[in-house]
C-alpha positions in Angstrom: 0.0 0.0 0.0 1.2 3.3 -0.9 -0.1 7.0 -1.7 0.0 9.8 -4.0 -0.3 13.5 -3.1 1.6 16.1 -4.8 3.0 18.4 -1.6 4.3 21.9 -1.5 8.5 21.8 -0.2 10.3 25.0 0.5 13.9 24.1 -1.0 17.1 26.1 -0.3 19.3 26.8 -3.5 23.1 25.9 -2.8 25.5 27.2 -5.1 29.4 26.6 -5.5 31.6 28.8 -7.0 35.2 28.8 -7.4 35.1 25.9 -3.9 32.6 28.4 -2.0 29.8 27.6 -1.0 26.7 30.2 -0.9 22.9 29.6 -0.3 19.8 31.7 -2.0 16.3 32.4 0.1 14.1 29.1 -0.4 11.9 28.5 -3.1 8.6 27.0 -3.0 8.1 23.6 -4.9 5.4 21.2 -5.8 6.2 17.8 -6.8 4.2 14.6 -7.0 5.2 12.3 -4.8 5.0 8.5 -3.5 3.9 8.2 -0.2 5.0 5.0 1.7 4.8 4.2 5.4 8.6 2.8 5.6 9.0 1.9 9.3 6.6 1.4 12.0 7.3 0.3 15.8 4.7 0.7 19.1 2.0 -0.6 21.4 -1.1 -0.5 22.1 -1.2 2.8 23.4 1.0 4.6 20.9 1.9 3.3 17.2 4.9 5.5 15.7 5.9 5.5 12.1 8.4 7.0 9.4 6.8 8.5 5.9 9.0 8.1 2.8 8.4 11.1 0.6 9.8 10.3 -3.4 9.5 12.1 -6.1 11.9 12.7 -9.3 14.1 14.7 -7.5 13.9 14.4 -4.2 13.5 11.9 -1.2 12.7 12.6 2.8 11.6 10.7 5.5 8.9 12.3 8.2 8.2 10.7 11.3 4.6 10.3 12.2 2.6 8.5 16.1 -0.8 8.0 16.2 -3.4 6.1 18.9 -3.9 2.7 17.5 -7.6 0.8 16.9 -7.4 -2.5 18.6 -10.5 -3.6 16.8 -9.9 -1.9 14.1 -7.6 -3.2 10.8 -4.2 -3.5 11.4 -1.8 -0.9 11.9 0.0 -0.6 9.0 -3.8 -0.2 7.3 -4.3 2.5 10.5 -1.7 4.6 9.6 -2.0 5.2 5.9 -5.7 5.9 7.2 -4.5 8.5 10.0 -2.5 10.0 7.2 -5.4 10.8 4.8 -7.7 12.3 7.6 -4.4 14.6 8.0 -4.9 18.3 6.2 -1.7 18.0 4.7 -2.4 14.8 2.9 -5.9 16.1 1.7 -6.5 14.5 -2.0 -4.2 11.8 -1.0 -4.9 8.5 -3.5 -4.6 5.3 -2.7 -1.6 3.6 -5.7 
């Protein structure tokens, strides 16, 4: 299981010149990207998990925790659920 959102990053431009090294003010990006829960460790009272972000150009990791459903499915299923109820992963698809 996976998703698909496209996300807005703020990305800081490095330049090197002549072995210097100089940064610009960040610039605002949006890029598709595949969503994948990559790691995920817990109990029954708190589930924590790591988000792979991967587009074309780019790749980050995010660390999420969440309460867990006992009766509900299980908690991988959970917290691609707990992402999608998230603002930030609003239009999120299922791939």
């Amino acid at each position: 299981m996976a998703l698909e959102h496209k996300f807005n990053f703020d990305v800081q431009k490095i330049s090197r010149v002549n072995g210097a090294t100089f940064s610009s003010d960040n610039e605002s990006r949006s890029k598709l990207c595949y969503i994948k829960v990559s790691e995920i460790s817990g109990n029954k009272e708190e589930i924590m998990f790591n988000v792979l972000f991967k587009s074309s150009e780019f790749s980050l990791h995010k660390s999420y925790s969440m309460i867990p459903d006992l009766e509900g499915p299980n908690f991988i299923k959970q917290a691609y659920l707990y992402l999608k109820s998230l603002p930030e992963f609003e239009g999120a698809v299922d791939c």
